[in-house]
N, C-alpha and C positions, 0 to 999 in steps of 0.2 A: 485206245479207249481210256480217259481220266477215270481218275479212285472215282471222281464225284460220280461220274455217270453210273460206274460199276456198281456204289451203293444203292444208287435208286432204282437199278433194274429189281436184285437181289430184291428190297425191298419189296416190290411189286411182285414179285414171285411171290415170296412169303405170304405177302395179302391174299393173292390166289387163290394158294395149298389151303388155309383156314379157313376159306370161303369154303373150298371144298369139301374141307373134311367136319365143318359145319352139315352143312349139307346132307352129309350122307349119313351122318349121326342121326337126324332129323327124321329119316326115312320111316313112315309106318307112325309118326307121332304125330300129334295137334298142334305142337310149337312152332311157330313162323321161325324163319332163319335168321337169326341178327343182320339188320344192315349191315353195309359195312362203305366206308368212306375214301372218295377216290385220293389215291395221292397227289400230295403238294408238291409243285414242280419245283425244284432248288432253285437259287436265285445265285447271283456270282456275287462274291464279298464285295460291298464297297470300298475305294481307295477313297475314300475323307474322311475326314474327321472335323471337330471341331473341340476349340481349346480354350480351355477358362484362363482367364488375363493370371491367375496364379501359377496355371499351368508353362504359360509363357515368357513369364518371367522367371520361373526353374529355368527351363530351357536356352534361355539368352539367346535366341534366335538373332542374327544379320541377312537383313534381308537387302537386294539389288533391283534391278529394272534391265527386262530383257529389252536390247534394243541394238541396231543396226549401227554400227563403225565401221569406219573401213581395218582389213585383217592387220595384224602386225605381229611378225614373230616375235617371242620371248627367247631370252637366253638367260640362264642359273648360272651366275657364277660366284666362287670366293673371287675377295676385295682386299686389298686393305690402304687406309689412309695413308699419303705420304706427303710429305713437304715439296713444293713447287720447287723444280731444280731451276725456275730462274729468280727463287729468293732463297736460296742455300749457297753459303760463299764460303767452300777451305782456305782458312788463310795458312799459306805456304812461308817456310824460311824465305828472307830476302837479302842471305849472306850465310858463309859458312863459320862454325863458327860453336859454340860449346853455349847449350842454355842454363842458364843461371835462375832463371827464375819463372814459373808460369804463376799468370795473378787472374785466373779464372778455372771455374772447373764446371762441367755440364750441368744445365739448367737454369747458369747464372742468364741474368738480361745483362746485355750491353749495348752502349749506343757505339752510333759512329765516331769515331777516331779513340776510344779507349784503346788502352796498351793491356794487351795481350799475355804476351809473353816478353822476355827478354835474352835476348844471346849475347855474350862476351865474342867481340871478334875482331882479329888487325886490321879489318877493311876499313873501321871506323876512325882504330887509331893513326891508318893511313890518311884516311881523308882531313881528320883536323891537323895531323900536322904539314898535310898538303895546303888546310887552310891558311895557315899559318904562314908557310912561305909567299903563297901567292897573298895576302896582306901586305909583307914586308914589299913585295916585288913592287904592287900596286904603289905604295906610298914612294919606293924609287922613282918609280916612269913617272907619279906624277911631276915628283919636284923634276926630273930631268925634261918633260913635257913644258912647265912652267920656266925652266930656262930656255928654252929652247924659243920657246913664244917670247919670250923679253928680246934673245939678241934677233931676231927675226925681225922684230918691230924698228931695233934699236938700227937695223943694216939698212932698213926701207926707207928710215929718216936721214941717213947718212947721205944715203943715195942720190934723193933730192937737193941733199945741200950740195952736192958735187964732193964729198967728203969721201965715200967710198966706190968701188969698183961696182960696176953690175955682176961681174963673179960672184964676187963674195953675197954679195945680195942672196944670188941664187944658189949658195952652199949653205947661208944661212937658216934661208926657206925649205931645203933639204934636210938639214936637220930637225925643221919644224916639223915636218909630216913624218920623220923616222920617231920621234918623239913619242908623238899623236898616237903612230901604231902601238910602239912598245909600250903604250901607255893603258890602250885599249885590249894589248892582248894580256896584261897583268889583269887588268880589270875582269876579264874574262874566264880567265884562270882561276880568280877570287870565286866568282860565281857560279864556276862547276866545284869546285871545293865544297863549297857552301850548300849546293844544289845536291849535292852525295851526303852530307851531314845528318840536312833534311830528309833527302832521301829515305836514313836509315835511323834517323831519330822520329821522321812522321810531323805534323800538325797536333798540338795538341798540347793537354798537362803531360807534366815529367810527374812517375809516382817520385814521391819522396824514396833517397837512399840508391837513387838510381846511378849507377857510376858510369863515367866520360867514356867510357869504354863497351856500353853494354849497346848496342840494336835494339831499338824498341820499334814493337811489331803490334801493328794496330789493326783494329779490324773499320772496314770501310760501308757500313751496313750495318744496322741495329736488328735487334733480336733476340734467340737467344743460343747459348750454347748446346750445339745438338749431340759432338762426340771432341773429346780432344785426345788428343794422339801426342802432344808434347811432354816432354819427361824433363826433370831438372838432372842436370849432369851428362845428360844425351848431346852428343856434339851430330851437328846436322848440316846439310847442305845447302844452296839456294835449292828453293820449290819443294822441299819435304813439307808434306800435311803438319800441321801442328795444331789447329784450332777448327772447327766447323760450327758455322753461326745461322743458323736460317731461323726463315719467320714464320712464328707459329700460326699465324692468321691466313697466310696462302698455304692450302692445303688443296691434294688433287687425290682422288679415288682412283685405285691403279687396279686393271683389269686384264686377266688374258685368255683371248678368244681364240674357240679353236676357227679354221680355217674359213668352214662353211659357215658360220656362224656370223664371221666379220665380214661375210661380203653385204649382210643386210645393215650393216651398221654405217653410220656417217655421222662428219662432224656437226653438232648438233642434236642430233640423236639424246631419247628421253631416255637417261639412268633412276630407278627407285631402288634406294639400298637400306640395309638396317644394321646396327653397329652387333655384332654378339653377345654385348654385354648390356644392349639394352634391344631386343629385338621385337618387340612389338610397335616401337617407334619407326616408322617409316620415312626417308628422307628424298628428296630430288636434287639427280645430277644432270647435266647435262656433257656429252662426249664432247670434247674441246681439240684433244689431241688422237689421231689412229697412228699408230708404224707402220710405215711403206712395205715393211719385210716382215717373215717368218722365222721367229724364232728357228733356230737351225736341232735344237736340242730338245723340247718342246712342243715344233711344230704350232706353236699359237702367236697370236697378236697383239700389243700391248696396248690397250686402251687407254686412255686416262681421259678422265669427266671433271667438271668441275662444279664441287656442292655448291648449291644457292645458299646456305645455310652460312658460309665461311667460317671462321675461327669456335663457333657457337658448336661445332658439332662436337670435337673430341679430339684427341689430342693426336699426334701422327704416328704411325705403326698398330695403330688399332684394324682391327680384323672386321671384316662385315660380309653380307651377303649383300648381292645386288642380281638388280634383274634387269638385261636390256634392252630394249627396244628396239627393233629395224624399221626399217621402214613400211610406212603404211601402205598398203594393196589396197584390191578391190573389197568392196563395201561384205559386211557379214550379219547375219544375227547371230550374236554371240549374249554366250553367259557365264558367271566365275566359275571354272573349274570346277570351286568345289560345291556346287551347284545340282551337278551330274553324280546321279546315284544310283546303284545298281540293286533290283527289286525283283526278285527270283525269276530273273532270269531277264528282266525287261533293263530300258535302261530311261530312268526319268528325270523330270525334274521337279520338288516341291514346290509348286505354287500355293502363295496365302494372300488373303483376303480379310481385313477387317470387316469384322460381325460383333457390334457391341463393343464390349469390355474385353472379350476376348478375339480368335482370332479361328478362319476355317481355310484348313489344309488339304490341298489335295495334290495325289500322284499321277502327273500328266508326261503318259510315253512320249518318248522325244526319239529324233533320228538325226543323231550326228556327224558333223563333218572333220573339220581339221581341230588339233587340238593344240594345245603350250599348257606346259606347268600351270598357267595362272587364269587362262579362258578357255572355251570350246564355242565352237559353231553349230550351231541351231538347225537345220536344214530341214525340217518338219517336224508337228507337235506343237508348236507355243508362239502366239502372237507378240510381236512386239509392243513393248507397252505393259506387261505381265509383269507382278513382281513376285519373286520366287526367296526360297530359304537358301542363305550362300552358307554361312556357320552354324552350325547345328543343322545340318541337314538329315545328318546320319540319324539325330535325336527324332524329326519329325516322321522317317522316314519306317523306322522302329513302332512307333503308336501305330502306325498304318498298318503294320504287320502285322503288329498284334491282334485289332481289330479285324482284319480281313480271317486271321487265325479262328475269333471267336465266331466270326460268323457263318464260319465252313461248318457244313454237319456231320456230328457224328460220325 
């Protein structure tokens, strides 16, 4: 039996006993008995209310529209921005060799073919004085080539006149074509010399003060500098990291999903995230890359999305929260999460209704299906098409209370 009922029996008792004992006072006297008045049936508090546009505006209400999408799980996860590793380039030593000098330090911009760093190394000094030889050699074979082709000409006309032997003819034209070779392979020689010089000097400007001796190491890709690892007076090898250059403008949102989480996700799939540091802004990604495998350590899955936003959003190793999307199901009536509010005991949702200047609220039992962090399903209580309090819900949900409080009796 409810308090409420229990007070209005009680009530009605009490009427009784007075009536009674009315009554029996009376006995033997000329006094009529006081009337006496039947009781009022209690009524159940109303859940509405209605709110003056001041009132509403205190409260900063967000309000939605219940209505039917097909379901789609949510996933919560930490984020954080990273640079696209196919616009991140370590440039590596490419000779071994002692650094003498680095002419950048992280955060610098650099374009393509700036020098980098510089090593002191014999491979260099090898190669031009390799150049060197094969030069001299080159200008040998030519002139030995350019004789070679004179008496070659000079035996062919002999020939004709009956002046010379067709032997010699053909030892002459023999030394023509050894000529020719040892002429092409000096030449050749020149050009891997040269081709190694290049190599390890690069395309590009010499900084000034730069010595015949030193490697210069260029980066091949603009950008900027994200970490460097080269030291002056560090002797290093070919392929040691020395510089890392990527582009601030390719950036990917890095995610990891536990197991059963990633099987609703695909490429494509709808990311919304927001950076920590500024979190009431909400951004869209889209999942670009999934890993084939499980992490072994972890047990999760590496996601990576890619913001529509690009370079605009912030900068890379920034932290955010993101939320993800799977795939869509069958159809639902859903509403925001936080939407659903619990009402001594009941579980509803605030529906409002413009009335005037202000606005009329009321608390309508709902019965719920599946749920995520960020919507719930509807499964009886609320027409689609309804529009309900998603923010301040708890605030509207409070005036009800109260009122339903003031209305209960004594």
């Amino acid at each position: 039996m409810s308090t409420r009922n229990r007070i209005t029996r009680a009530h009605l008792r009490c009427v009784a006993l007075s009536a009674l004992a009315v009554g029996a006072c009376g006995k033997g006297s000329d006094a009529a008995p006081p009337a006496t008045q039947p009781p009022t049936a209690q009524t159940t508090p109303s859940d509405t209310a209605t709110l003056s546009a001041d009132a509403v505006s205190i409260a900063d209400f967000t309000i939605d529209t219940v209505r039917t999408v097909p379901w789609r799980t949510f996933t919560t996860v930490p984020a954080r921005l990273m640079l696209d590793p196919a616009a991140v380039q370590t440039v590596g030593s490419i000779t071994e060799g002692r650094i003498t000098r680095v002419l950048v330090r992280v955060g610098d911009v650099v374009r393509a073919g700036d020098v980098l760093v510089m090593i002191h190394s014999h491979e260099i000094m090898d190669a031009r004085s390799a150049l060197v030889r094969a030069s001299s050699q080159l200008i040998a074979a030519e002139a030995d080539r350019s004789l070679a082709r004179t008496a070659a000409d000079r035996a062919a006309r002999l020939v004709d006149a009956k002046a010379m032997s067709r032997a010699e003819l053909e030892r002459a034209q023999a030394a023509r074509q050894t000529a020719d070779a040892m002429f092409d392979q000096a030449e050749a020689e020149k050009e891997r010399a040269q081709g190694l010089i290049d190599h390890l000097v690069g395309d590009g400007p010499v900084p000034k003060g730069t010595d015949p001796h030193d490697v210069l190491i260029r980066t091949t890709v603009s950008g900027v500098v994200t970490s460097r690892e080269a030291q002056p007076g560090t002797v290093v090898l070919p392929g040691t990291p020395l510089i890392t250059v990527g582009d601030p403008s390719r950036l990917l949102l890095q995610m990891h999903l536990g197991e059963a989480a990633a099987r609703d996700v695909r490429v494509g799939s709808q990311v919304r995230f927001s950076l920590t540091d500024d979190p009431t802004r909400h951004r869209d990604a889209t999942v670009s890359r999934i890993a084939p495998t499980v992490d072994t350590a972890t047990r999760t899955v590496e996601v990576l999305s890619t913001p529509s936003d690009g370079a605009k959003i912030g900068r890379a190793e920034s932290f955010a929260q993101a939320v993800v999307y799977g795939t869509p199901g069958t159809p639902a009536v859903i509403v925001p999460a936080a939407a659903i509010q619990a009402m001594e005991g009941d579980t509803v949702v605030i529906a409002i209704e413009q009335r005037g200047s202000g606005v009329f609220i009321e608390a309508v039992p709902v019965r719920v299906g599946r749920r995520s962090a960020q919507q719930m399903e509807v499964l009886s209580g609320l027409g689609v098409g309804r529009t309900v309090v998603v923010r301040s819900a708890a605030i509207a949900k409070a005036e009800l209370l109260k009122r339903r409080t003031a209305a209960a009796p004594e």
